[in-house]
C-alpha positions in Angstrom: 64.3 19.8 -112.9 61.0 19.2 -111.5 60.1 22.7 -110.0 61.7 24.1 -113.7 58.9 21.9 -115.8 56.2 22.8 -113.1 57.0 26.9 -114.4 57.4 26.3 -118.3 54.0 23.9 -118.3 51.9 27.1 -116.7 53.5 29.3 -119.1 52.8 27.2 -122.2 49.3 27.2 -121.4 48.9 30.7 -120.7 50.4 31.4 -123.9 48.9 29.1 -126.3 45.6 30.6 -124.2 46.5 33.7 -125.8 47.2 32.4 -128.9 44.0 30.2 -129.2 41.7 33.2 -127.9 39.6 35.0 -131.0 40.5 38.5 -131.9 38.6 41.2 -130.3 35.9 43.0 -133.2 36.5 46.4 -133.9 33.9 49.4 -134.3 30.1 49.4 -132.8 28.0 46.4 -132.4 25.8 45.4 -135.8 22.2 46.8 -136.2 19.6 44.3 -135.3 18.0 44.0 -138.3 15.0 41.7 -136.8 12.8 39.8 -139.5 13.9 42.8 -141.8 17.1 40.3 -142.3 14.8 37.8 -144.2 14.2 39.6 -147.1 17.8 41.0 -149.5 15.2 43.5 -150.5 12.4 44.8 -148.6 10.3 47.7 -149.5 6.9 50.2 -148.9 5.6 51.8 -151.4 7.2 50.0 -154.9 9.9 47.4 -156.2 10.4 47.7 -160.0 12.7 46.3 -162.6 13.9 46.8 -166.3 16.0 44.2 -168.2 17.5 41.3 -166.9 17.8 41.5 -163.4 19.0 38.9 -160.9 17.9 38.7 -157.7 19.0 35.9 -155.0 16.8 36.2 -151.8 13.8 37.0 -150.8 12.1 40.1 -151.5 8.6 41.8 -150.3 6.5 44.9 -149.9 4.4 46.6 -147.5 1.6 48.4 -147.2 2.4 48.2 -151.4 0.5 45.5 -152.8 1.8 43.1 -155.7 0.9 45.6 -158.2 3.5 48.1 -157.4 6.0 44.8 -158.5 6.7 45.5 -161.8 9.1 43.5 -164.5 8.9 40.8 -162.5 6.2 38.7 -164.3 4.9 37.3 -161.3 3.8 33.9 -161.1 1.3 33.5 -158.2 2.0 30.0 -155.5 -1.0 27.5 -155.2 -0.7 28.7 -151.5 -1.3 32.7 -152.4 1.2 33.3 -149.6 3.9 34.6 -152.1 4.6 34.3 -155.8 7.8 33.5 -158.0 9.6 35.3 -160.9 12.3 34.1 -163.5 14.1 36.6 -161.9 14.4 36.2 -158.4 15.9 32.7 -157.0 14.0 33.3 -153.6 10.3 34.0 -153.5 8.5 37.5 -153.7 6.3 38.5 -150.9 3.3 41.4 -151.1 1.0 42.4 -148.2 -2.0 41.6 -150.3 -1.4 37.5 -150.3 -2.7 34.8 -148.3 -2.1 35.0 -144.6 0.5 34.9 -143.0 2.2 37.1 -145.6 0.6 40.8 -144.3 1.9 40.6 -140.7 5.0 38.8 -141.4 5.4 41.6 -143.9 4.2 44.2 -141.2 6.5 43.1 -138.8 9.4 43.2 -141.1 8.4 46.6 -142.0 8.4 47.6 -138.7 11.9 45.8 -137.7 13.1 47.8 -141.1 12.3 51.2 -139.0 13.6 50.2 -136.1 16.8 49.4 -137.7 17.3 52.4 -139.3 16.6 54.9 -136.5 18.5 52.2 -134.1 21.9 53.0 -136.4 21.2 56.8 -136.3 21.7 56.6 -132.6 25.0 54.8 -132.5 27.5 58.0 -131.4 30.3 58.3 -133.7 33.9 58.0 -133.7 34.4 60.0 -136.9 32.3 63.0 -137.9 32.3 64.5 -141.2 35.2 62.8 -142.4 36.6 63.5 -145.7 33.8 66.2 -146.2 31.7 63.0 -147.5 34.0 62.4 -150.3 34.7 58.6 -149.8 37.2 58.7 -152.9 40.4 57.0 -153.0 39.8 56.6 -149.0 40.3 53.6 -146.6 37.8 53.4 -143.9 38.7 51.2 -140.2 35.4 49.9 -138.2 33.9 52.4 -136.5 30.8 54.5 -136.8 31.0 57.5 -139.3 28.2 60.8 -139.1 28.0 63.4 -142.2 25.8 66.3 -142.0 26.5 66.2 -146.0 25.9 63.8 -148.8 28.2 61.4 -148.9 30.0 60.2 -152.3 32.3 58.1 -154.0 33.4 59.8 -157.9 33.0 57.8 -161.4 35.3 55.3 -161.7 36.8 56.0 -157.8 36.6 53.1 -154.8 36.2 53.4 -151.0 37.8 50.6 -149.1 36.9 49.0 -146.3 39.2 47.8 -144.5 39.0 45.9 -141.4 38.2 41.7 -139.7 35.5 39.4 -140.0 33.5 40.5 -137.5 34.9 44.3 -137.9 31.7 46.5 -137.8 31.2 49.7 -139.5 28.1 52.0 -139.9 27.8 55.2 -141.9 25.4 57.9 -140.8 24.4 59.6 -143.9 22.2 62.9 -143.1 21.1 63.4 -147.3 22.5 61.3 -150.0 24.3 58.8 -151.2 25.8 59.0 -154.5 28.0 55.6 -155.7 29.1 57.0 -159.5 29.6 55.4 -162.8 31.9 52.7 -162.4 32.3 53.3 -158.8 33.0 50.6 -156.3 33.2 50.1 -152.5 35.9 47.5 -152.0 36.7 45.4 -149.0 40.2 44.3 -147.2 41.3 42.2 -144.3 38.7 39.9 -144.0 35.6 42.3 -143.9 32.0 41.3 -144.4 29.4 43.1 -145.9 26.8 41.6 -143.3 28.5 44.2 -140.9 28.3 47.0 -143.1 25.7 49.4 -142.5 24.6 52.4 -144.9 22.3 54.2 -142.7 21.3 57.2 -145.5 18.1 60.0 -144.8 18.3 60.9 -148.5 18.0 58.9 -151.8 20.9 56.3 -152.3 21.9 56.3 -156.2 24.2 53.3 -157.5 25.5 54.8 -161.0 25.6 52.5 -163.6 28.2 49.6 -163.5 29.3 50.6 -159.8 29.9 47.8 -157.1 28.0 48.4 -153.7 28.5 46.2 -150.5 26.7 46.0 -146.9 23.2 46.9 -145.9 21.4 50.0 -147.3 18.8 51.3 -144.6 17.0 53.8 -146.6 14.3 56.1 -145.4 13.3 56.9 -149.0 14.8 55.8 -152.6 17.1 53.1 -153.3 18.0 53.8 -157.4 20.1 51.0 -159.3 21.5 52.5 -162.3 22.0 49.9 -165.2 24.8 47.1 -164.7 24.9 48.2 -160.4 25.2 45.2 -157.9 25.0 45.2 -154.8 25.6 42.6 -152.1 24.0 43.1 -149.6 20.2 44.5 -149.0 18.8 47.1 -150.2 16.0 47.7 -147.0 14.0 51.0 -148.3 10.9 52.9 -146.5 10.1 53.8 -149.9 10.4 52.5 -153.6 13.5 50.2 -155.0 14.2 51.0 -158.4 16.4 49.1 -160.8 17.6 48.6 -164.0 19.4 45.4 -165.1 21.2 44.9 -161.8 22.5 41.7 -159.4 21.2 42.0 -156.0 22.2 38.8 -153.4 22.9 38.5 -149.9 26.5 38.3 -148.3 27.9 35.0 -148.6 26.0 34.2 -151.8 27.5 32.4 -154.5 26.8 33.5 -157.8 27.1 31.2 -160.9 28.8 33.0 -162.9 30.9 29.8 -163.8 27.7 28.0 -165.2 26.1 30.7 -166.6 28.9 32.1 -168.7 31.6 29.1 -168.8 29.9 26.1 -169.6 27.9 27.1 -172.5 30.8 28.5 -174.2 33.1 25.0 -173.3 29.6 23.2 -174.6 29.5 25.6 -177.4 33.3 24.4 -178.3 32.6 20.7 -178.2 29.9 21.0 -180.3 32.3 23.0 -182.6 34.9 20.2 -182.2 32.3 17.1 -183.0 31.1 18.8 -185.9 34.3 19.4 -186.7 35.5 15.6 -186.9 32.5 14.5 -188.8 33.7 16.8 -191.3 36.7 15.7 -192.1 35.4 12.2 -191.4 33.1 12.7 -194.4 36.2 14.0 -196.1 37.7 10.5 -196.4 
């Protein structure tokens, strides 16, 4: 009896061992984003806005100055190391403010660049896949390469599918094109922190479409009217937008309050004036 317990107690404990241990993460390690990770959008030469845009992070420019911030109504800190906007919960950085703002900026500029040509060096597991149209497809972690623009059609979805700490990074050689209505969708657990959109050409969100994980851009990130995009939108040129929702993975948008409450205060108001009505009635 003895020597029988003194086998089944080692086995038990190798195999709850097994069962406790974490699964392994698929796909390439995540780009080091560096201080470039501060900011859900960071950009060099321009950041600008039309209609009602919301914004949840920080966001800067550099070498542009707060000039080339337009839409955002800028309100200016008593400290003049970053300024505020109605639009933006987060503050907004430019590299003309009080110091420390330029070299934090620089830095993060420079962390930016290093990012993106970090993820063009990853080697690849696929190449060319789906002759870049992402389209009705499923993509596992791993690191993708097109010589091509890459696309996903109006009113199509990619998914992603994969774990929590799953990583995937697309190499993009020319453009990215998300279309009307498009939307990148994710499975399994996956995280848009470990998404990376590594893209030489402009990146275009059509209008409504759904964009997750990080866009490294080396020149124009365009957000067609009604685009979100969780993630960040890190661009070596301009950020353009047009009524759009822009936050970091993992934030928590208040839809509920923003939408829900005033119509449930809109119907008790309905209700109390309702009562005094017929109350009067009597």
């Amino acid at each position: 009896m003895l020597i029988s317990m003194m086998i089944v107690i080692p086995m038990i404990v190798v195999l709850g061992f097994y069962a406790a241990a974490p699964a392994r993460s698929a796909g390439p390690s995540p780009v080091d984003l560096g201080t470039a990770g501060n900011y859900v959008i960071l950009a060099k030469s321009s950041i600008t806005t039309t209609g009602t845009t919301h914004i949840w992070g920080d966001i800067g420019i550099s070498p542009g100055a707060a000039t080339d911030m337009t839409g955002f109504d800028l309100i200016l800190d008593g400290s003049g190391t970053f300024s505020t906007s109605a639009l933006v919960t987060g503050h907004v950085y430019a590299s003309d403010y009080t110091v420390p703002t330029p070299s934090t900026l620089s830095t993060a500029v420079s962390d930016m660049e290093t990012a993106y040509t970090n993820a063009a060096l990853v080697a690849p597991d696929y190449t060319n896949q789906y002759a870049g149209d992402l389209t009705g497809q499923t993509l596992t972690a791993g690191c993708y390469v097109w010589s091509t623009g890459v696309l996903v059609s109006d009113g199509g979805s990619v998914t992603i599918s994969g774990g929590a700490s799953d990583v995937w990074i697309f190499q993009i050689a020319q453009t990215l094109n998300m279309g009307n209505g498009a939307a990148v969708t994710l499975s399994g657990g996956a995280q848009p922190s470990n998404i990376f959109w590594q893209v030489a050409g402009q990146v275009t969100l059509g209008t409504t479409a759904v964009m997750k994980g990080v866009i490294l851009g080396q020149t124009a990130i365009v957000m067609n009217s009604g685009a979100s995009l969780e993630g960040m939108a890190l661009a070596q040129s301009a950020v353009t937008m047009i009524a759009n929702n822009v936050y970091t993975p993992g934030t928590v948008i208040p839809e509920f309050s923003q939408v829900l409450i005033p119509l449930v205060g809109m119907m008790f108001v309905v209700a109390i004036v309702g009562k005094v009505r017929n109350q009067r009635k009597k």
